[in-house]
TIFI-122420 format. One record per residue (C-alpha): z, x, y. Coordinates in Angstrom, 2 decimals, padded with zeros to 5 digits, always signed. Layout:
N
NODE       c3       c1       c2
NODE        Z        X        Y
...
end
This chain:
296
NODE       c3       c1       c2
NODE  +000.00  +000.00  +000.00
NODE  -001.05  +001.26  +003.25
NODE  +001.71  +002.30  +005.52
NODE  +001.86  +001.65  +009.54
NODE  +004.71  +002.05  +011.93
NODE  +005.17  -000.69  +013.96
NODE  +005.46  +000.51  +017.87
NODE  +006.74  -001.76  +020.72
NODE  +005.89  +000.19  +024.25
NODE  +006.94  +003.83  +023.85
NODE  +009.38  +002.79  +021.01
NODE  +008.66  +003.23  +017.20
NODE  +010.69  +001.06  +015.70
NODE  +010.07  +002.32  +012.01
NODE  +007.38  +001.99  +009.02
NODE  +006.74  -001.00  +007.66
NODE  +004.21  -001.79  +005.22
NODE  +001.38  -004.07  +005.88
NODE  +002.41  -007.24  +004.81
NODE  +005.68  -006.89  +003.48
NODE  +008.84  -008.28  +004.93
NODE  +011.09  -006.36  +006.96
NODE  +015.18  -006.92  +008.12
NODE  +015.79  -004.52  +011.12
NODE  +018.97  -003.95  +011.88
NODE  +019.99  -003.55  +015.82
NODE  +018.71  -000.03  +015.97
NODE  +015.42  -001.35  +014.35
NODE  +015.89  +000.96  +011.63
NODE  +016.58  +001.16  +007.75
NODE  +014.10  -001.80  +006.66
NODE  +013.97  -003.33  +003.46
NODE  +010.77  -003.94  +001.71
NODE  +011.28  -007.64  +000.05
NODE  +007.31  -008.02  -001.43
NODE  +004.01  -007.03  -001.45
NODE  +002.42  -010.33  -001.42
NODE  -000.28  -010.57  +001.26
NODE  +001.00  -013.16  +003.88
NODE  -001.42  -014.31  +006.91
NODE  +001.51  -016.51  +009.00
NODE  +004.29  -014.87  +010.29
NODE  +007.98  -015.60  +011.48
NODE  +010.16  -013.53  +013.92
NODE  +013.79  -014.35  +013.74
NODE  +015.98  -013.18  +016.84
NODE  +019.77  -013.87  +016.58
NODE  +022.77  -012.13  +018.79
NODE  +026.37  -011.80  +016.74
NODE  +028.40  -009.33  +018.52
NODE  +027.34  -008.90  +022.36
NODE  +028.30  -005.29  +024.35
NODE  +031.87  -004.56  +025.09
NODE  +032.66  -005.66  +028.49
NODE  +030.33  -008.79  +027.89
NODE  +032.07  -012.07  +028.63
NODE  +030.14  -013.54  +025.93
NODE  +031.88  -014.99  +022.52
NODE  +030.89  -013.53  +019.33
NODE  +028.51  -016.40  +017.21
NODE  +030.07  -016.17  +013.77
NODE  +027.77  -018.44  +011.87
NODE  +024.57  -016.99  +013.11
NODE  +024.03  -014.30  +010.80
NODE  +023.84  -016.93  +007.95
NODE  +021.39  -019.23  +009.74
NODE  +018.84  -015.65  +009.86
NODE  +019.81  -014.91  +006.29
NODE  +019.09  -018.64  +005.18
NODE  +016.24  -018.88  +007.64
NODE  +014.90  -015.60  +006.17
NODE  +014.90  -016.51  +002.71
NODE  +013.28  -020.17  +002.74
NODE  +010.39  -019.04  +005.19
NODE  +009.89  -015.83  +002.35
NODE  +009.41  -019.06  +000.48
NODE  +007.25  -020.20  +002.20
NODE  +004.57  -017.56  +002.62
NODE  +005.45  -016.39  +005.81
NODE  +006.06  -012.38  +006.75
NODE  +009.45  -012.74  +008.15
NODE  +010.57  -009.84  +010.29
NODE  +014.13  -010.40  +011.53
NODE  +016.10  -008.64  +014.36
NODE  +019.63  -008.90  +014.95
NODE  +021.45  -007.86  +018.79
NODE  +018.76  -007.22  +021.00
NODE  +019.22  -006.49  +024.42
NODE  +017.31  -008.79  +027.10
NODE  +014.65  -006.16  +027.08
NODE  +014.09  -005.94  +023.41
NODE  +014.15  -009.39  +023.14
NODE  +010.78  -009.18  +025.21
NODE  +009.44  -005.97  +023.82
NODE  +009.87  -008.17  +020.74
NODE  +008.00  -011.12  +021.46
NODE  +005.16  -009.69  +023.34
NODE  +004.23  -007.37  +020.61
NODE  +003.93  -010.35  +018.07
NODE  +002.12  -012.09  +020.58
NODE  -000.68  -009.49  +020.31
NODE  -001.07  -009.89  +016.42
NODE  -002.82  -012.76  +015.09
NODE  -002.06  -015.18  +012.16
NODE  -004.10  -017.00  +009.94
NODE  -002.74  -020.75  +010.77
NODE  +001.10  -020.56  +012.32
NODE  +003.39  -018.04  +014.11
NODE  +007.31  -019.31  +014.34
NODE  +009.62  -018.04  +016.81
NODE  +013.14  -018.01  +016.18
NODE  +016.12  -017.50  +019.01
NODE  +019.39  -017.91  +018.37
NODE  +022.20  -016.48  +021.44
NODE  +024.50  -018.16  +023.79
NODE  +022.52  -019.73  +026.56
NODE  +022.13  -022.22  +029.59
NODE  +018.75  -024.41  +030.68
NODE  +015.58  -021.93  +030.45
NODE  +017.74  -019.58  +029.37
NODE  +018.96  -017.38  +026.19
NODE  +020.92  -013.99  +026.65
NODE  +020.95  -010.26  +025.17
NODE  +023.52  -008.46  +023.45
NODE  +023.54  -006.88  +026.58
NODE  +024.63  -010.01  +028.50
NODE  +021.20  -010.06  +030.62
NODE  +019.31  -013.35  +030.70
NODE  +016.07  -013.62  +028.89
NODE  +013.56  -016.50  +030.54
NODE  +012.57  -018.49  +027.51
NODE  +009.49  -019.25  +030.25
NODE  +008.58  -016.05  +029.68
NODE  +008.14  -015.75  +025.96
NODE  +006.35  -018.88  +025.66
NODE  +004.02  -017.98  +028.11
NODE  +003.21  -014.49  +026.15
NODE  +001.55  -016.24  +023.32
NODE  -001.27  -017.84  +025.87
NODE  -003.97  -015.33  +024.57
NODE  -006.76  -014.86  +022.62
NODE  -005.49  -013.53  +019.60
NODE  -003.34  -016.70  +019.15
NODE  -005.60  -019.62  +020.51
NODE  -006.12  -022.43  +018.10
NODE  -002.79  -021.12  +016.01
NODE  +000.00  -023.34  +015.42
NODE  +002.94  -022.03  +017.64
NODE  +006.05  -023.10  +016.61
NODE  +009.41  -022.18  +018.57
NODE  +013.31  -023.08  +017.77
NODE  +015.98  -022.26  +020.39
NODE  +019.29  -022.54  +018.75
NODE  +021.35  -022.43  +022.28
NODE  +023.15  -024.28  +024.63
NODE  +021.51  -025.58  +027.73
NODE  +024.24  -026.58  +029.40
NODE  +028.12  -026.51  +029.60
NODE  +028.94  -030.39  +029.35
NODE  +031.73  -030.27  +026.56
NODE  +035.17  -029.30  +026.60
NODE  +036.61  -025.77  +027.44
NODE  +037.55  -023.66  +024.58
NODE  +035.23  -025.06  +021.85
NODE  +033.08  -022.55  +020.15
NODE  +029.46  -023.37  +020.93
NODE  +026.55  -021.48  +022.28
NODE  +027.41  -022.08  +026.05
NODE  +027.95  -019.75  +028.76
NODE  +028.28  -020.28  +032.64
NODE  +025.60  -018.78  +034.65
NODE  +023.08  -020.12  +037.14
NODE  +021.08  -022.69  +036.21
NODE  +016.93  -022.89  +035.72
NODE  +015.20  -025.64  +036.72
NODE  +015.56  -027.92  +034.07
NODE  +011.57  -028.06  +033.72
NODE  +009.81  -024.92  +034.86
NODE  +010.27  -023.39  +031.68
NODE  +008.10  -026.14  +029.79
NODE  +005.33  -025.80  +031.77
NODE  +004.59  -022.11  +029.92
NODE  +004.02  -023.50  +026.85
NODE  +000.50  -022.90  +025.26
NODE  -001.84  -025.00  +024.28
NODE  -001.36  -025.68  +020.23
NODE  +002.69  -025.12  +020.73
NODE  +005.60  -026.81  +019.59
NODE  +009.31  -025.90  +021.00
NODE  +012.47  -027.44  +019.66
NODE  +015.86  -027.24  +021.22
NODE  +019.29  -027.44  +019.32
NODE  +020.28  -029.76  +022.38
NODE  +019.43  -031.77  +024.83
NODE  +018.91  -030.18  +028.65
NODE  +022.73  -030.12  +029.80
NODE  +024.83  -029.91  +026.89
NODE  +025.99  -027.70  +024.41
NODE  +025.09  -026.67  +021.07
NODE  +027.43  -026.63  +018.53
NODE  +027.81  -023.25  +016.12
NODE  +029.97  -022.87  +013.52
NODE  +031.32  -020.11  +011.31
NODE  +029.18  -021.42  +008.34
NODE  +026.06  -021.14  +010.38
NODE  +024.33  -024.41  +013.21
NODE  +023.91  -027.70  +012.29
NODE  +021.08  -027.29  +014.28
NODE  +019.49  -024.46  +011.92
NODE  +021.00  -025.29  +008.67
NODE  +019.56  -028.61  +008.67
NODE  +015.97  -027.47  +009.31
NODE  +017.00  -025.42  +006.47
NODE  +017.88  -028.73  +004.62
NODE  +014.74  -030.23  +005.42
NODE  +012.34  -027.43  +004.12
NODE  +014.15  -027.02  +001.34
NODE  +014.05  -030.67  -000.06
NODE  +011.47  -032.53  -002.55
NODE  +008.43  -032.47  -000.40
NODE  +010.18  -031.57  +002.88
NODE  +007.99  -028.93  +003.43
NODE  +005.26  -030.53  +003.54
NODE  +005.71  -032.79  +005.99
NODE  +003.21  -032.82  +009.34
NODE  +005.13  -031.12  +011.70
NODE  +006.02  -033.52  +014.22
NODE  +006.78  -035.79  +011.24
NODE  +009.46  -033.08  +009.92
NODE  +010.87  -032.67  +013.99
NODE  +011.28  -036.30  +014.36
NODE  +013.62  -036.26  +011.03
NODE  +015.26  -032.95  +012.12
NODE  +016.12  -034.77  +015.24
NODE  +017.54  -038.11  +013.15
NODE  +019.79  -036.00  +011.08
NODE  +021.29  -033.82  +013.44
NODE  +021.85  -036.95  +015.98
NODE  +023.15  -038.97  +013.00
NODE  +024.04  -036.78  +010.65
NODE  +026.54  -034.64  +012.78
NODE  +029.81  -035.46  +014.46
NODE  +032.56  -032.73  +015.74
NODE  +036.17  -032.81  +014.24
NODE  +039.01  -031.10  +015.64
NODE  +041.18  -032.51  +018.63
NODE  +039.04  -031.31  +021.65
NODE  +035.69  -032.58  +020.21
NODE  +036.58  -035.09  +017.30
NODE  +033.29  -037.62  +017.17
NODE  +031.24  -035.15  +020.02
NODE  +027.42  -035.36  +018.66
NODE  +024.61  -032.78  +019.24
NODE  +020.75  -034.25  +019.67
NODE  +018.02  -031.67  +019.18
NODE  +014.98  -032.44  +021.10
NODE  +011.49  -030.99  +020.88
NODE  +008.37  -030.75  +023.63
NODE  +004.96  -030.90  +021.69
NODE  +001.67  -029.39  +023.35
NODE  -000.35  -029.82  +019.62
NODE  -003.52  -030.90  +019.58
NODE  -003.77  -031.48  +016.14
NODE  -001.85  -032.53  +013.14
NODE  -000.54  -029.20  +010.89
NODE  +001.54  -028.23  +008.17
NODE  +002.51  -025.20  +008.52
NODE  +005.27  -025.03  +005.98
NODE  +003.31  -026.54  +003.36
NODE  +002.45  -024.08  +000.40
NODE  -000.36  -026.77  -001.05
NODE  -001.90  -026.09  +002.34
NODE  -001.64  -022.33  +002.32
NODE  -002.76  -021.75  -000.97
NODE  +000.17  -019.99  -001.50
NODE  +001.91  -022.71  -004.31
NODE  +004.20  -021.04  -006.57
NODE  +005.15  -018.32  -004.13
NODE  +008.74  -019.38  -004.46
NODE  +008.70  -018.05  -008.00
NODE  +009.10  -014.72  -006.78
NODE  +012.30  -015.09  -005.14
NODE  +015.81  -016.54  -007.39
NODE  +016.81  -019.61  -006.46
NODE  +020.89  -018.66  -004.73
NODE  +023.72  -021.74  -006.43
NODE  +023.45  -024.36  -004.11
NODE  +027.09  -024.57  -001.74
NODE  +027.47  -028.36  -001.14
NODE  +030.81  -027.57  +000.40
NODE  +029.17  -025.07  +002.54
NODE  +026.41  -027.73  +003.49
NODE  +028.38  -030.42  +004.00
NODE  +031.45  -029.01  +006.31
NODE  +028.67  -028.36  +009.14
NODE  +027.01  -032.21  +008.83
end
């Protein structure tokens, strides 16, 4: 298999082979080949854990098993999957643009996951990234006519409680619209929450992101049309989810999801990739109903 290091600016961020699935850790380094089967759509999974020292942001315990679940179903799914954990603002970018430039055969999905506020997602280094900004990277040739697909799991707002854990934090506010009008033609971007409020996060991962990962994962999920497979992500979160504890006990979270498609797709669907039976190659992990069920 042909080697090629994967370069980002004036940064090298390590060898990858073509086609094969890559975890990087915050350094970008040590990654770990997964398979060799040729994969034409392609996922990039950003998540912040731990931000800087002297950052007044909370550590997200719970994301790190949304990436690792995310990682495994998309694998599943015959999408390259390259996933990068604690990137600064600027990495975040470096990032983004660089997968902009590459084209897929049908679908590119976007994953962010950090504490956030409206048009907004931020760094391990505490520095805002403009959401604006990503979306607008992937207006280009190389992806025109590809399926675009992006999920923010962040707050976008600060309209709960004090003290919960969620993805909230206070800063200045975007315009609550500005950012939407960067998305590209053939794009799809869906929001843990609704503009103002808060996103809830939890130890064993978001309800946001582990009921996507639900979704994909049930009898014929998957292949759902994708605004079909939104809409129900939507219902189950909105009423499928309710807080506990005495601060938030019966608080609700409703995803929501702007839709510049122009046609129907199904990008998760391995009858419409030609890639049916790709699952086989990774084992099946015991299914946690406890796990699944403390976050609904």
């Amino acid at each position: 298999m042909q080697k090629s290091q994967t370069i980002i600016g004036n940064k090298i961020l390590g060898t990858l082979s073509r086609f094969y699935v890559g975890k990087r850790s915050r350094a970008f380094g040590n990654n770990r080949v997964c398979t060799e089967i040729p994969r034409g759509n392609r996922a990039i999974l950003v998540s912040v854990t731990d931000f800087y020292p002297g950052v007044q942001l909370a550590k997200r315990r719970g994301a790190k098993r949304d990436t690792k679940r995310l990682h495994k179903i998309l694998y599943k799914l015959g999408f390259q999957v390259d996933v990068y954990e604690d990137l600064s603002a600027e990495e975040t970018y470096e990032v983004f643009e660089a997968a902009s430039r590459e084209s897929v055969e049908d679908c590119f999905v976007g994953v962010i996951s950090s504490h956030g506020e409206e048009g907004l997602v931020f760094g391990v280094d505490g520095k805002a990234v403009k959401l604006a900004q990503i979306f607008s990277l992937f207006s280009n040739p190389a992806m025109d006519g590809k399926t675009k697909l992006f999920f923010v799991q962040a707050c976008r707002g600060v309209d709960l409680d004090p003290g919960v854990e969620t993805d909230s934090a206070e800063d200045d506010k975007e315009d609550s619209f500005s950012h939407l009008l960067s998305i590209p033609v053939d794009s799809a971007v869906v929001f843990a929450t609704s503009p103002g409020y808060s996103a809830f996060m939890h130890p064993l991962g978001s309800v946001f992101l582990q009921t996507l990962c639900d979704l994909l994962e049930m009898e014929g999920g998957q292949d759902l049309e994708v605004t079909q497979l939104l809409t129900r992500l939507n219902y189950r979160v909105a009423y499928g989810f309710e807080a506990r504890g005495p601060q938030l006990a019966g608080k609700k979270e409703m995803p929501c999801f702007v839709s510049r498609l122009t046609r129907q797709a199904f990008p998760f669907s391995l009858r419409e990739t030609g890639l049916w039976g790709v699952h086989q190659y990774l084992p099946d992990e015991p299914a946690d109903e406890a796990r699944r069920a403390s976050i609904r």
